[in-house]
N, C-alpha and C positions, 0 to 999 in steps of 0.2 A: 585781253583788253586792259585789265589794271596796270602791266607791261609798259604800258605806253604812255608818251608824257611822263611826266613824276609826280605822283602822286603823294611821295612823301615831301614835296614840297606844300601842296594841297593841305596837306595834313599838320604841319608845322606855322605856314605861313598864315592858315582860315580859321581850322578847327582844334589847336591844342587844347584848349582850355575841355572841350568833351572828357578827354581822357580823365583828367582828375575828378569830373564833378562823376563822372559815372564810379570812380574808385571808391571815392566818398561815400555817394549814396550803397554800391554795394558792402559799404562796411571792414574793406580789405583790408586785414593786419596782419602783423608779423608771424609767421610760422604756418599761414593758411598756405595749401594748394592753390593756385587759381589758372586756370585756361583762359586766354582769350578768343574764342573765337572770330576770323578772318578777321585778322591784325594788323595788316596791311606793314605798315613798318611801325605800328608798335607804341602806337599813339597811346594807351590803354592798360596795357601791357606794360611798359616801363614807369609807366605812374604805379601801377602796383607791386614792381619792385621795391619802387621808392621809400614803400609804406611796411616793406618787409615782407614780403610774401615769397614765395616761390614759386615761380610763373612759366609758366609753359607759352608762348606766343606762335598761334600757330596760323596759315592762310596760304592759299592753295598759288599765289604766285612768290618763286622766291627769290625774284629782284626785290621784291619790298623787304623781304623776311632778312635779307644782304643788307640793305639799309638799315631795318632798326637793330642789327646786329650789333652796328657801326656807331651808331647812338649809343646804345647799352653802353657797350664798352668805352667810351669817351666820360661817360658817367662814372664808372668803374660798378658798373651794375651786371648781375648774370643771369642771363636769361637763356631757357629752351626752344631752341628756334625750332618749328617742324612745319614741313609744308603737308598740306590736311587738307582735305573739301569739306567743307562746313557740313554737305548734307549725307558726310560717309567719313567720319573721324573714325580713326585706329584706336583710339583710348576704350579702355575697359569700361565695364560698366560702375559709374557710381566713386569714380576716380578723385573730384576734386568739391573741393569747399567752397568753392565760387566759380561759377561760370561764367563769362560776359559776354559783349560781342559791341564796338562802339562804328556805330553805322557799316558795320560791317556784313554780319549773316544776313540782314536784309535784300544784299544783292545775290543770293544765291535764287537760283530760278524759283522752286519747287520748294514754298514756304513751309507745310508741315513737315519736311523730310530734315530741314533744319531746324524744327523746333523741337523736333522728336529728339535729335540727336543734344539738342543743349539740356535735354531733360534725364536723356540714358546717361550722361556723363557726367553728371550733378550727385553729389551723396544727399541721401536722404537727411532732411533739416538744411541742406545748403542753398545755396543764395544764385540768381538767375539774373544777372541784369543788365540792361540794354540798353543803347541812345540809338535810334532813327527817327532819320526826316518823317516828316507829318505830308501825308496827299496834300495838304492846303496848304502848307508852307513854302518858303519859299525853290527848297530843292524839289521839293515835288511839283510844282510848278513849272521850272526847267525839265525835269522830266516830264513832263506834260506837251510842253513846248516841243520838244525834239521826237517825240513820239511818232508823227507823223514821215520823219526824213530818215526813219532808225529801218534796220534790217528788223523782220520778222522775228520774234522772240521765238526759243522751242515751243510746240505745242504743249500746255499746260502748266505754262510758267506765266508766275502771278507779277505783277508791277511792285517794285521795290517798296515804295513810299508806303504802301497798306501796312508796314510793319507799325509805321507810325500810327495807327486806327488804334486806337486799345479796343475795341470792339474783334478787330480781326488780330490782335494778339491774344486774347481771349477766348477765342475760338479754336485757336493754335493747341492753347497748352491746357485748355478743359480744367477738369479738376485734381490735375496734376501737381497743380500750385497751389501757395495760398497767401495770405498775408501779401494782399499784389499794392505794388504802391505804384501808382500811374500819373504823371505827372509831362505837363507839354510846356518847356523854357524855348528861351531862344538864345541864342549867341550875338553876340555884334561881331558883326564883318567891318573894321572899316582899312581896309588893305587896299582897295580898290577908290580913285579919285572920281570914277563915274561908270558909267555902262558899259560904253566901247572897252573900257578897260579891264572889266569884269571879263567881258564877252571873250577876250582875248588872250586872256590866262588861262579859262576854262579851255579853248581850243587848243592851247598850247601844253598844257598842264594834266588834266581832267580827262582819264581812257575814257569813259563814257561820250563823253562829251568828240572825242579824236576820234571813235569810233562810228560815229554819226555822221562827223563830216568827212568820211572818208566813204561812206557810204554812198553819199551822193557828190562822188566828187567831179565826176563826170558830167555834173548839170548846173550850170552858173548860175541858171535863175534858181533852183533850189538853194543852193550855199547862200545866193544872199536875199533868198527868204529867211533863211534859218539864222541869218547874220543879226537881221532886221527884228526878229521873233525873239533875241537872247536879247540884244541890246533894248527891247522896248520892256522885257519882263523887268531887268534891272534898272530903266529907271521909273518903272511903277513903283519897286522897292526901296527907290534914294530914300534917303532920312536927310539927306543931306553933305553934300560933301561926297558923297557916293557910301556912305555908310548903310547898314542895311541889317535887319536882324535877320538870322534863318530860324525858324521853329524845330522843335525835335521832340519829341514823346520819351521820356525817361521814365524806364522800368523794370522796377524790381521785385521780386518774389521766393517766397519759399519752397525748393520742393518738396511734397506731401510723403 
């Protein structure tokens, strides 16, 4: 799914400014280990070369992992590319000084299997930190919206956006953590001139989103239900001009 459309355009075009602020917040300098978990191309991961680290960038599709290869090195930055599934990483236990994951392990189906795993590959005293959508916000919202026209999830897989719940991240990693710093920002999107326009980068762009409407592609009036259903969430969201904040839960922690 992430395959599809470009996502590292997504990533460069909407959301760079994540990667640094979650760098920031998790503390990363010069000489730490750091993982990024599902890194897509690297959005996360190359801001914490930037800062001196030594970065492993890893995510289970590796057209992106080809992409932010291609970044790195235009940077003159070096980074370890490996393709991983978030909820079954090959790294040892207790490997690295910072763990993260910038909207990324959120979309792995089966939420504690990836939070187990961002905890067994964390050193003890090291740092765990996250940016995902909030249910209320506005990406969860779109996934709300498109819920309806989407293929059947596997059975016992939880909806993305609950990463964003500090309530249900909470729950995830128990008393594993500690020193939890939780925090909901937004970004400004203003990329987009208005709705239609949103609506249509997302179907162009956005596997999740290409993956939805290819689902019902064989049904007109669905498509432009679901045409109808993006473009009216976006401009509930206008600020104006077509701008629009997205919400995201930033979180950080110790493990115990």
């Amino acid at each position: 799914m992430w395959a599809m459309g470009n996502y590292a355009a997504v990533a460069s075009d909407l959301i760079a400014p994540l990667g640094q602020d979650l760098v920031a917040a998790c503390g990363v300098r010069e000489g730490q280990q750091v993982l990024d978990v599902a890194a897509g191309s690297g959005n996360a991961a190359i801001a914490a070369a930037q800062a001196g680290a030594q970065v492993t960038a890893s995510d289970l599709t590796p057209e992106l992992l080809d992409v932010g290869e291609k970044l790195a090195q235009e940077q003159g930055l070096k980074l370890e590319w490996r393709v991983e599934d978030a909820e079954a990483l090959s790294f040892t236990d207790s490997s690295f000084d910072v763990v993260m994951s910038c909207v990324g392990v959120m979309f792995a189906p089966f939420h504690q299997r990836g939070a187990d795993e961002l905890v067994r590959v964390t050193k003890s005293g090291g740092t765990i930190g996250l940016i995902n959508w909030t249910p209320q916000g506005f990406i969860g919202q779109m996934f709300a919206a498109m819920k309806p026209f989407a293929a059947p999830p596997p059975p016992g897989a939880q909806p993305p956006p609950l990463w964003g719940d500090p309530d249900h991240v909470a729950s995830l990693f128990g008393d594993r953590v500690a020193n939890v710093k939780a925090q909901v920002k937004t970004v400004r999107i203003g990329h987009f001139s208005n709705a239609e326009m949103f609506r249509d980068y997302f179907k162009q762009n956005y596997g999740p989103t290409i993956a939805v409407y290819r689902n019902i592609a064989g049904d007109p009036g669905k498509t432009q239900e679901l045409d109808e259903a993006l473009a009216d969430l976006g401009r509930r969201h206008d600020l104006g001009g077509g701008a629009m904040d997205w919400e995201y839960l930033r979180y950080c922690a110790t493990k115990q």
